[in-house]
N, CA, C and O of each residue as an XYZ file, in Angstrom:
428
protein
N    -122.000    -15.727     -2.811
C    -121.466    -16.544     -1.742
C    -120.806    -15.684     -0.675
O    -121.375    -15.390      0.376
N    -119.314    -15.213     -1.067
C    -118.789    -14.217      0.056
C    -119.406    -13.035     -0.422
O    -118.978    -12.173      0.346
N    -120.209    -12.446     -1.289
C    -120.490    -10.792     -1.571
C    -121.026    -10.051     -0.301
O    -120.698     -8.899     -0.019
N    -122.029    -10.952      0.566
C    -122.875    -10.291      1.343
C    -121.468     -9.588      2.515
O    -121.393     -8.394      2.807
N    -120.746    -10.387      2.887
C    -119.601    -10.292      3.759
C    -118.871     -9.066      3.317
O    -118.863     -8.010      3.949
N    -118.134     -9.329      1.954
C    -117.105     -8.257      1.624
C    -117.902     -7.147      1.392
O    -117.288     -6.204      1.890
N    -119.283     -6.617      0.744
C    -120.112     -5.084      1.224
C    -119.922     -4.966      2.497
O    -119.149     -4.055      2.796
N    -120.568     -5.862      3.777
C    -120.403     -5.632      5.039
C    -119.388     -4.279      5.147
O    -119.514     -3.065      5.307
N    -117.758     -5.756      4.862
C    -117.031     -5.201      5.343
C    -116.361     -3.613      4.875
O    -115.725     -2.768      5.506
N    -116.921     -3.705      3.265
C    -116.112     -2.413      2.736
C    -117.178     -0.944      3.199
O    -116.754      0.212      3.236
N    -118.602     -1.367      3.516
C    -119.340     -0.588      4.354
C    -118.639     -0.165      5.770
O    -118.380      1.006      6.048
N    -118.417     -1.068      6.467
C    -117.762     -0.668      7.971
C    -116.421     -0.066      7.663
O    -115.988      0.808      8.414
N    -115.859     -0.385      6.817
C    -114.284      0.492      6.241
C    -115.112      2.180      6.044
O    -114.902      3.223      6.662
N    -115.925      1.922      5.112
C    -116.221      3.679      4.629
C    -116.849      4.361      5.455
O    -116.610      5.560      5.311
N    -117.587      4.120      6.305
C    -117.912      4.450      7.621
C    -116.857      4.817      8.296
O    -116.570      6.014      8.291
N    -116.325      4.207      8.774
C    -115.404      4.656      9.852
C    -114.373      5.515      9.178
O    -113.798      6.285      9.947
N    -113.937      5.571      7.681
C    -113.528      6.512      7.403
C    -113.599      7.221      7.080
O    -112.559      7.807      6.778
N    -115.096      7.958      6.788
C    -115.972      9.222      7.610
C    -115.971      9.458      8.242
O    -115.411     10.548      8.356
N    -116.529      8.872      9.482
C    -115.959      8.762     10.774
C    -114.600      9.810     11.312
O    -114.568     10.720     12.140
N    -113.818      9.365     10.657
C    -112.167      9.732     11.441
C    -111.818     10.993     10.659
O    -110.757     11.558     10.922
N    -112.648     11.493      9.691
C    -111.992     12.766      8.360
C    -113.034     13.953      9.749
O    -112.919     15.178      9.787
N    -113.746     13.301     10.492
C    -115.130     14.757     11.010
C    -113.882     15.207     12.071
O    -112.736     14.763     11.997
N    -114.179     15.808     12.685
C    -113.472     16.956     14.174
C    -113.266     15.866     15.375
O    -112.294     15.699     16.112
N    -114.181     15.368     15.333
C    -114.445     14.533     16.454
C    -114.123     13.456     16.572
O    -113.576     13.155     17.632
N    -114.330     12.393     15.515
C    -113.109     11.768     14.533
C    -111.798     11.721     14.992
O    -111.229     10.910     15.723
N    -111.392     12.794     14.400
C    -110.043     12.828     14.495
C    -109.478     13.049     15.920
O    -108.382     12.657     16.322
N    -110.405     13.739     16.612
C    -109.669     13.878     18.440
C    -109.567     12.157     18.543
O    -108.649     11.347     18.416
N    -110.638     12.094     18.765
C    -111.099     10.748     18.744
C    -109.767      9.328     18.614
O    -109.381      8.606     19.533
N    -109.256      9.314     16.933
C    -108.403      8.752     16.600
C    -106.751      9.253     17.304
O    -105.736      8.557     17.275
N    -106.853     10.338     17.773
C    -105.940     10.993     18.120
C    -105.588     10.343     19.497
O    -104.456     10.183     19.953
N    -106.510     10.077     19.939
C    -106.117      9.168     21.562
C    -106.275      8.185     21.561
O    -106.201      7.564     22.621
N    -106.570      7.555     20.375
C    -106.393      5.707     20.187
C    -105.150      5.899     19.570
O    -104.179      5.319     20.057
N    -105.065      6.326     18.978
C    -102.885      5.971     18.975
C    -101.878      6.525     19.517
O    -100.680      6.398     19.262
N    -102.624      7.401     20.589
C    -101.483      7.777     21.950
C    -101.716      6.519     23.121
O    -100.746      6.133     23.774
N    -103.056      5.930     23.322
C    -103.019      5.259     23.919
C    -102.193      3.781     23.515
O    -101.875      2.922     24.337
N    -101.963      3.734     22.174
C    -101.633      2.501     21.753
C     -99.807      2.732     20.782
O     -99.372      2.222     19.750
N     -99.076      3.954     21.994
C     -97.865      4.591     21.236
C     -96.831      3.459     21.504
O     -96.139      2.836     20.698
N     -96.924      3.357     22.977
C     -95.802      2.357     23.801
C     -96.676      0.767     24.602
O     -96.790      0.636     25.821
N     -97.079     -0.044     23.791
C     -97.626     -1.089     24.570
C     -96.622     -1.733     25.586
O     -97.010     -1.998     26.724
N     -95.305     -1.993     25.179
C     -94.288     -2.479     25.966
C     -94.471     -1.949     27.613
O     -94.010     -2.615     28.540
N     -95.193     -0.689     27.821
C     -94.920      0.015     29.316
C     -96.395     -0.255     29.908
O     -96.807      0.190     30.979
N     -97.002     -0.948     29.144
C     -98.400     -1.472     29.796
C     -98.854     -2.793     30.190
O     -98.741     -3.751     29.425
N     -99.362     -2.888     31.346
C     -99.287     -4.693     31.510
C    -100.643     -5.391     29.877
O    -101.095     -4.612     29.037
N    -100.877     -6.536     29.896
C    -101.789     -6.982     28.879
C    -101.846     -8.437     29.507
O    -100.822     -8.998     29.896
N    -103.371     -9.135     29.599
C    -103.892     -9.797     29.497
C    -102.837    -10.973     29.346
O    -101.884    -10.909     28.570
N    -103.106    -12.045     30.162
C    -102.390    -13.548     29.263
C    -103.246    -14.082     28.855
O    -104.302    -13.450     28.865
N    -103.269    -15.556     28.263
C    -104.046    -16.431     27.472
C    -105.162    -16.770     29.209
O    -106.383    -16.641     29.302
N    -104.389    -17.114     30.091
C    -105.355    -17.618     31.547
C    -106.109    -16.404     31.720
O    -106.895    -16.626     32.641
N    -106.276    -15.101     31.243
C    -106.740    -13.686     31.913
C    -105.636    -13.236     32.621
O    -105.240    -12.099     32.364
N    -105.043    -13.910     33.480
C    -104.044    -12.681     34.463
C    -103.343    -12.020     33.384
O    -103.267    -12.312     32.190
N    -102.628    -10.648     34.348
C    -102.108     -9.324     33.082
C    -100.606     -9.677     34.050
O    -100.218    -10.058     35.154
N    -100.102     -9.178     32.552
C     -98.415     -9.914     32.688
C     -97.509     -8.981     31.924
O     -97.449     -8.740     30.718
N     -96.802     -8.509     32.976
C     -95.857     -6.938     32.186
C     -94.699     -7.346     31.505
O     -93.648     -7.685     32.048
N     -94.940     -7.300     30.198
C     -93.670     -7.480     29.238
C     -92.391     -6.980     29.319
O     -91.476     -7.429     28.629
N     -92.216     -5.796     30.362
C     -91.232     -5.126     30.867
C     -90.717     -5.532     31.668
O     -89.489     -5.486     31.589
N     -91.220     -6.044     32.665
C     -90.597     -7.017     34.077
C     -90.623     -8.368     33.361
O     -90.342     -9.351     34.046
N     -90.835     -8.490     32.461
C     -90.619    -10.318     32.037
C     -89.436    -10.180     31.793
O     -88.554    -10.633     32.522
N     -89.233     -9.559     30.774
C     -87.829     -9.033     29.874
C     -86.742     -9.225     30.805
O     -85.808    -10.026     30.756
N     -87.222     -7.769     32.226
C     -85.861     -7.355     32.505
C     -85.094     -8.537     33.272
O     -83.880     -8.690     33.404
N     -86.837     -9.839     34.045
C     -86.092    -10.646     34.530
C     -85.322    -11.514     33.744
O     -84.202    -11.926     34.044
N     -85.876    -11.748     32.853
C     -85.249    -12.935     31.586
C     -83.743    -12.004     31.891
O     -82.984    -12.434     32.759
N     -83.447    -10.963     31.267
C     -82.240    -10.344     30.702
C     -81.068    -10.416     32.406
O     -79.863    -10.645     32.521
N     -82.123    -10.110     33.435
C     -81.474    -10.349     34.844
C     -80.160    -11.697     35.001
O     -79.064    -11.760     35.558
N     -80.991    -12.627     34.186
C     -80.719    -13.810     34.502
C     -79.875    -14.567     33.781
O     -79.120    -15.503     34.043
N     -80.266    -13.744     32.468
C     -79.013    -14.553     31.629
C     -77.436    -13.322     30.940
O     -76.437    -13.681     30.317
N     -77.762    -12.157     31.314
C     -76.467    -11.454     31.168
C     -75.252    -11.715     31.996
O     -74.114    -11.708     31.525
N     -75.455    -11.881     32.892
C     -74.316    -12.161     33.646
C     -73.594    -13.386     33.674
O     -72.609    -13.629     34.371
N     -74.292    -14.318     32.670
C     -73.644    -15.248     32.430
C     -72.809    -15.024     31.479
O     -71.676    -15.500     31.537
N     -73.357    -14.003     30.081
C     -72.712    -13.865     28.676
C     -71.610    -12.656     29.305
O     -70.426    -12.610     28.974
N     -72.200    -11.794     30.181
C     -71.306    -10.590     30.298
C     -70.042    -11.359     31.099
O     -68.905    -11.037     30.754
N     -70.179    -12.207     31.991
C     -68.988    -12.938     33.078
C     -68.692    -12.033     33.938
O     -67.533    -11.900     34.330
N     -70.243    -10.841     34.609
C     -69.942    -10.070     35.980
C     -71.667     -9.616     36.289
O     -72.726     -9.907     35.733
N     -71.431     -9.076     37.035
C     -72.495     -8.712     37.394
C     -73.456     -7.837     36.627
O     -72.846     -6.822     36.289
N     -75.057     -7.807     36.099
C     -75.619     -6.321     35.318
C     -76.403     -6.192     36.309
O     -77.068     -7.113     36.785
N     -76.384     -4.322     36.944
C     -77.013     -3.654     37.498
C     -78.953     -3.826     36.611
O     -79.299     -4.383     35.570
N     -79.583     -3.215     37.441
C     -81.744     -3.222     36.900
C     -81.008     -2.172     35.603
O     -81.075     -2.305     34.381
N     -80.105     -0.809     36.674
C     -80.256      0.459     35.993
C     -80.033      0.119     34.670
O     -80.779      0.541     33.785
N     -78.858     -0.772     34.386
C     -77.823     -0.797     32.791
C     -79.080     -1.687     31.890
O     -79.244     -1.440     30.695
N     -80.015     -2.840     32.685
C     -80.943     -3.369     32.312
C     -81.988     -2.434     31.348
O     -82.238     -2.456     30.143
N     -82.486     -1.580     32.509
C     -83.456     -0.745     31.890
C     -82.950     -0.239     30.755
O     -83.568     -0.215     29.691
N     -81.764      0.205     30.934
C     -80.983      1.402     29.760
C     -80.870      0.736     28.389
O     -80.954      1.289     27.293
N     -80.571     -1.154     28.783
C     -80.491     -1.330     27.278
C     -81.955     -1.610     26.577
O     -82.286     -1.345     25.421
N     -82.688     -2.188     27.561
C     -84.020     -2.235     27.000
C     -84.501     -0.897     26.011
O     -84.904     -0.908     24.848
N     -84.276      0.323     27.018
C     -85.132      1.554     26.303
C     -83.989      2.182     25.188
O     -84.280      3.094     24.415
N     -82.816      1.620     25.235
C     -81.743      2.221     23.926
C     -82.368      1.303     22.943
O     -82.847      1.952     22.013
N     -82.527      0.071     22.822
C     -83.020     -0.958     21.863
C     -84.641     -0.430     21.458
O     -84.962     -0.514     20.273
N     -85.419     -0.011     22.230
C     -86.618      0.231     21.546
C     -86.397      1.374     20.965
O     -86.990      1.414     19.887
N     -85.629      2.611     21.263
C     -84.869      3.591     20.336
C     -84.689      3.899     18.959
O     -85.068      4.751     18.155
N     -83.504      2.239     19.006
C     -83.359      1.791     17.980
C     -84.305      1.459     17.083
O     -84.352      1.910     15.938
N     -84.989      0.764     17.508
C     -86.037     -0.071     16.624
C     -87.273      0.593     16.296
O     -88.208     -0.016     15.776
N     -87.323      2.134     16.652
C     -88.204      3.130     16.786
C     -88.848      2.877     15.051
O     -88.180      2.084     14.387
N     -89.705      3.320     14.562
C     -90.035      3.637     13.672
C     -90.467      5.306     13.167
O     -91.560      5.756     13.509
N     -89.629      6.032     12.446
C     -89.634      7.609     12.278
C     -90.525      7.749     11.107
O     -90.434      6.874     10.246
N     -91.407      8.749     10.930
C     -92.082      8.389      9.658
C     -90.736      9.658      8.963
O     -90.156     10.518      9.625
N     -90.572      9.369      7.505
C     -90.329      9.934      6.573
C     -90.902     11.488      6.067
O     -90.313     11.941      5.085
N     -91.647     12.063      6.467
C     -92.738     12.948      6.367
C     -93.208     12.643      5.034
O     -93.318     11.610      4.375
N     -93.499     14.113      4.809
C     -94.106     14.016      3.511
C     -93.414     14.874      2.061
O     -93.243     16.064      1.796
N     -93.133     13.545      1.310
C     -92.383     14.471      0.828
C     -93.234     14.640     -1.183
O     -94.234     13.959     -1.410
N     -92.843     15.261     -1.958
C     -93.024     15.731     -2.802
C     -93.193     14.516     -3.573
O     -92.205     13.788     -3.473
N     -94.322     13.949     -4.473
C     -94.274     12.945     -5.468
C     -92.737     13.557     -6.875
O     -92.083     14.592     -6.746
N     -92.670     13.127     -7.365
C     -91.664     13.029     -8.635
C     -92.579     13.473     -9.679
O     -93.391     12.660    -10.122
N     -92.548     14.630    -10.112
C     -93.553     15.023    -11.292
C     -93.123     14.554    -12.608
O     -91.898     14.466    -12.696
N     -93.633     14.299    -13.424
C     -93.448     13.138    -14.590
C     -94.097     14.345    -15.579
O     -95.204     14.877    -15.657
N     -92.783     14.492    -16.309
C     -93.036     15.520    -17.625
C     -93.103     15.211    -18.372
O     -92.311     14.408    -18.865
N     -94.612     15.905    -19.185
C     -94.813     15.304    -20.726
C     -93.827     15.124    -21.358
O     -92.736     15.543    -20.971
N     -94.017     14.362    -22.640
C     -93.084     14.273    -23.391
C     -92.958     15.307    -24.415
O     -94.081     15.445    -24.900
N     -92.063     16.161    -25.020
C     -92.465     17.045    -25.630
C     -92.183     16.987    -27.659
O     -92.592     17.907    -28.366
């Protein structure tokens, strides 16, 4: 019933991850996730087609309603600053790589 589908798909998986282990491959993969590091600084598509910058949505949303919570005025600059301190924050660091836990016989 689903078999023909799930080979498909575990075919197009092992492929492409051949694919990405060759030289070329890997350049390859290497600029699909630089291109795809910071989406926030790129406009994208809406549901109508027009492209709609998540960055100027934000800063107007945040334009509009800080100065109500703050009770003075917020400068674009302090805008921008908290936007890009918050994605900072929310960064994701990888861990590197670290050593498995070697598991000693029993003796």
């Amino acid at each position: 019933m689903g078999c023909r589908v799930e080979h498909a798909r575990l075919e197009r998986n092992r492929l492409s991850s051949e694919y990405y282990k060759t030289p070329e491959g890997r350049e390859k993969k290497k600029e699909l996730n630089k291109n795809r590091k910071d989406p926030g600084d790129s406009p994208r598509p809406d549901d109508d087609g027009s492209v709609i910058n998540r960055d100027a949505d934000l800063e107007s949303y945040l334009k509009s309603i800080l100065p109500m919570i703050e009770g003075r005025a917020v400068e674009q600059e302090e805008i921008r600053n908290l936007i890009q301190r918050s994605r900072d924050e929310l960064r994701q660091y990888s861990l590197g790589k670290e050593e498995k836990p070697r598991i000693l016989p029993d003796e």
